[in-house]
Residue, then its C-alpha position, 0 to 999 in steps of 0.5 A: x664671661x664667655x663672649x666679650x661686651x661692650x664695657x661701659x662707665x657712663x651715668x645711667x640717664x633717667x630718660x632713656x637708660x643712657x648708652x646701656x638701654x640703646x646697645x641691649x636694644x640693638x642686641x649688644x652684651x653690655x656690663x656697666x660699671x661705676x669705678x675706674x678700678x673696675x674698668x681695670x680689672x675688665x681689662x685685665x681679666x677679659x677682652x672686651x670689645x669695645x669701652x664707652x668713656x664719660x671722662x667726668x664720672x669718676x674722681x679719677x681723670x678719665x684722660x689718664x684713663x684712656x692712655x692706661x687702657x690703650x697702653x694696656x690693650x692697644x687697638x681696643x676701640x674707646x668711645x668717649x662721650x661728650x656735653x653737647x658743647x664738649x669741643x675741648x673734650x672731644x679733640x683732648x680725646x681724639x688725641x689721646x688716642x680714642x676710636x672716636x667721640x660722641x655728644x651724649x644728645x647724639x648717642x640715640x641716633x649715632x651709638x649703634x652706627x658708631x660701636x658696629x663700625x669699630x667692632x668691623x674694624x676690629x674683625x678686620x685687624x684679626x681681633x678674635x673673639x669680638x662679639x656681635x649680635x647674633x645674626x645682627x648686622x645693626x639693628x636687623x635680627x635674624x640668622x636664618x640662611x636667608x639673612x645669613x647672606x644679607x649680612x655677609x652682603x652688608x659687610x662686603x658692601x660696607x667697606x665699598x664707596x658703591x652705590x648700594x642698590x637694595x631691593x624688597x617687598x614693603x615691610x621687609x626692612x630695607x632702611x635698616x639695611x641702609x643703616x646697618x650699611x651706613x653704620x659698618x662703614x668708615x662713614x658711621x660717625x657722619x650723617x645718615x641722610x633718608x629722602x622718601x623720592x615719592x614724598x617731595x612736593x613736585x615744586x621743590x624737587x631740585x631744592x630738596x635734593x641738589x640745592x637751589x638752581x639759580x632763579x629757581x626757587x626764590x622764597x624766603x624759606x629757599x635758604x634751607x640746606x638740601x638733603x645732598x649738602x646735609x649728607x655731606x661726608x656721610x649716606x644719602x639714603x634715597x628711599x622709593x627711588x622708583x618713585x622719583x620723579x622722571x623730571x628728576x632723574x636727568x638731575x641725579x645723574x649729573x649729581x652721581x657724576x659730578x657729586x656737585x650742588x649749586x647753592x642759589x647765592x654762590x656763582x660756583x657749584x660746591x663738591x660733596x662727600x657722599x654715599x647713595x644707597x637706594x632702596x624701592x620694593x618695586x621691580x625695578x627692570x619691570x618699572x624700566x619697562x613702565x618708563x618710571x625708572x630711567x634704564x642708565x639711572x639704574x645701572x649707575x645705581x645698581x653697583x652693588x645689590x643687596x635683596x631682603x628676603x620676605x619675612x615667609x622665607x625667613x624660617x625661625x627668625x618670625x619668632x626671633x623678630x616677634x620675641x624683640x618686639x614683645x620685649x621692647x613694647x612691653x617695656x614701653x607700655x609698660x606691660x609684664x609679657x614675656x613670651x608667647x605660647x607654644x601655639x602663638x608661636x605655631x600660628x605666627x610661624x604659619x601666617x603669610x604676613x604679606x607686610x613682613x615686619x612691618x605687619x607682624x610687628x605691628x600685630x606684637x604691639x596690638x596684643x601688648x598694648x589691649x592686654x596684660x599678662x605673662x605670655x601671649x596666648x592665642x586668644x589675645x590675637x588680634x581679630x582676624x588674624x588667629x583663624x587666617x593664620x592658621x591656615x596652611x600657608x600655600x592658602x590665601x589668607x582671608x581678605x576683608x570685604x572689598x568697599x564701594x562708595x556704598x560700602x558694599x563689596x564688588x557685586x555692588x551688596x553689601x555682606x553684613x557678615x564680613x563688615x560686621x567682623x571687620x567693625x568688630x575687629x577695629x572697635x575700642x581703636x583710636x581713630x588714628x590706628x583704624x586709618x593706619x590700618x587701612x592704610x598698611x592693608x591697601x598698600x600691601x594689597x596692592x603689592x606694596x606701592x603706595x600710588x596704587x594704594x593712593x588710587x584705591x584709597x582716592x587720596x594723592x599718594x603725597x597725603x600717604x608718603x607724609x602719613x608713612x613718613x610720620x609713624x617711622x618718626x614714631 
């Protein structure tokens, strides 16, 4: 065994693969095994990097367990999985020395967050050999030259309780540097909080955000904990915070200085443990300029910056990225495909993808889930996309027809060759991908903000942060 893995004595579940299908995911070498005898002769044959612990598997006390493994290999991070009213366990556990435990209803959300942290900790002690995904920080895949510098940002930043500032155009994964931040921190075993700033309804505002100011928010529904007290000794991840409200943003300030909230039946403020990152695929300075972005709001935020690169400056990591999403929704639709043509390959490395990861993830599984097979081939390319993005790359891609209240484009006539293709190409859709994809094509053509898109599409940009909002749950 070359690189060490996360050993694992857990039950498999019938539901999701258990602890073992979420580290694969996420790019982690896992071995499973059944018997505490076999944990021992990991141990004593390999090092692995780190154990994940079900103490009631085996006939065997998994406590004495723990205290074996620690006694054997002290400073290896030990996992231990708990029911979800396994407080007894939990502290036996803590106490016997483990890394850290987690509720198996929890491990979906917490498992990665939680291994990535311990394995930080343990290249910070000096343990060679610890194994990482390649190129990975969390569940970001790519080891181009680009993202080589955005993780070695990730895990100097991690360690720091600065605000992270991260910047990006849309698509290009800004949340999961969030997470990957959050998840190699020493707050990874806490909550991690996200606040989409151009999402929240205009009259709730300081609710949602800092709690209720007395007198300001006197509903029924008011007693409902805001994000900064959820956040509580873990991230407050504020996303499009160059959508906040410029009403909003005197209150932030005061927050990032006094970290307090003000609950609406307590006469005191209450203090609270958090971590601000921040992330917008806005220019920042440019929306200073615009009087969107309060100018000391920024720099109080922009500690410590972070920038993902687009997906067109990313070399090999298209493939690597496209060959993740191939494997991952063939599994969930539960198609054969595993690997794509040496031609697919040629077109996807050339394509712009003005969306980044978003678009070209968003293109995998269209062509996963209208065909079936062994490889992706050119011709199951989704229409539209096989001819634009073969061309040279300095080319603009072909745009679809702009549309009128008439359907026609911008002279006002219609083309019916172009509407013909574009029909054509979104036939045999469900009518809610169709709206999706509209959605996705007018914020990327209108360089990523969705109040532009909002405009172009005659909606309030309210209905597209909630639609945007719902496919990330998704």
């Amino acid at each position: 065994m070359t690189d060490p893995v996360i050993l694992l004595l857990e039950a498999p579940s019938p539901l999701h693969g258990g602890c073992e299908a979420i580290l694969r995911s996420a790019g982690y070498p896992v071995v499973r095994v059944a018997t505490v005898d076999a944990v021992r002769g990991h141990l004593l044959s390999d090092l692995p990097a780190a154990l994940i612990l079900d103490p009631h598997l085996t006939d065997e006390s998994g406590f004495d367990l723990l205290g074996e493994v620690l006694a054997l290999r002290p400073g290896l991070p030990v996992i231990v999985l708990t029911d979800e009213s396994g407080c007894d366990d939990a502290v036996r556990a803590m106490r016997a020395g483990a890394f850290d435990v987690l509720a198996r209803h929890l491990a979906e959300k917490q498992l990665c967050g939680i291994v990535a942290n311990a394995l930080a900790r343990n290249v910070g002690k000096g343990m060679d050999g610890v194994h990482r995904p390649a190129g990975a920080s969390g569940g970001i895949i790519g080891d181009s030259a680009a993202m080589r510098l955005v993780h070695s940002h990730i895990q100097s930043v991690a360690r720091s309780m600065a605000p992270v500032f991260i910047t990006g155009e849309s698509g290009t994964g800004k949340d999961l540097c969030a997470q990957a931040v959050h998840g190699q921190s020493d707050r990874a075993s806490g909550p991690f909080v996200t606040l989409n700033c151009g999402a929240i309804p205009t009259d709730r505002h300081e609710s949602e955000v800092f709690g209720h100011q007395r007198g300001s928010f006197v509903r029924p529904s008011a007693d409902r904990e805001c994000a900064a007290a959820t956040a509580d000794g873990g991230t407050l991840f504020l996303d499009d915070i160059c959508e906040l409200d410029t009403g909003l943003q005197p209150w932030l300030l005061e927050f990032l200085e006094t970290r307090t909230i003000h609950p609406l039946d307590q006469a005191r403020a209450c203090k609270v443990d958090v971590r601000i990152i921040c992330a917008t695929s806005r220019d920042p300075i440019q929306a200073i300029r615009d009087g969107r972005l309060r100018e000391d709001l920024f720099y109080r935020l922009n500690v410590l910056p972070v920038h993902m690169p687009p997906l067109r400056d990313r070399g090999d990591d298209i493939i690597a990225i496209a060959e993740d999403g191939l494997r991952r929704f063939a599994q969930e639709e539960g198609r054969g495909f595993t690997s794509f043509s040496d031609e697919v390959k040629q077109i996807l490395r050339a394509g712009h993808w003005a969306g980044n990861v978003r678009q070209l993830l968003n293109a995998i599984r269209h062509m996963v889930v209208l065909n079936d097979g062994e490889q992706i081939v050119a011709e199951m390319l989704p229409d539209g996309l096989r001819n634009s993005f073969s061309q040279p790359q300095e080319q603009a891609p072909r745009r679809a027809p702009a549309m009128t209240d008439g359907g026609a484009g911008d002279s006002g006539e219609a083309h019916p060759t172009d509407l013909d293709e574009c029909f054509c190409a979104m036939m045999d859709r469900p009518l809610a991908e169709i709206e999706r994809l509209i959605i996705e094509y007018a914020i990327d053509h209108q360089g990523g903000s969705v109040p532009r898109a909002a405009k172009a599409l005659r909606v309030a940009p309210s209905t597209l942060y909630r639609k945007i909002e719902a496919w990330r749950r998704d």
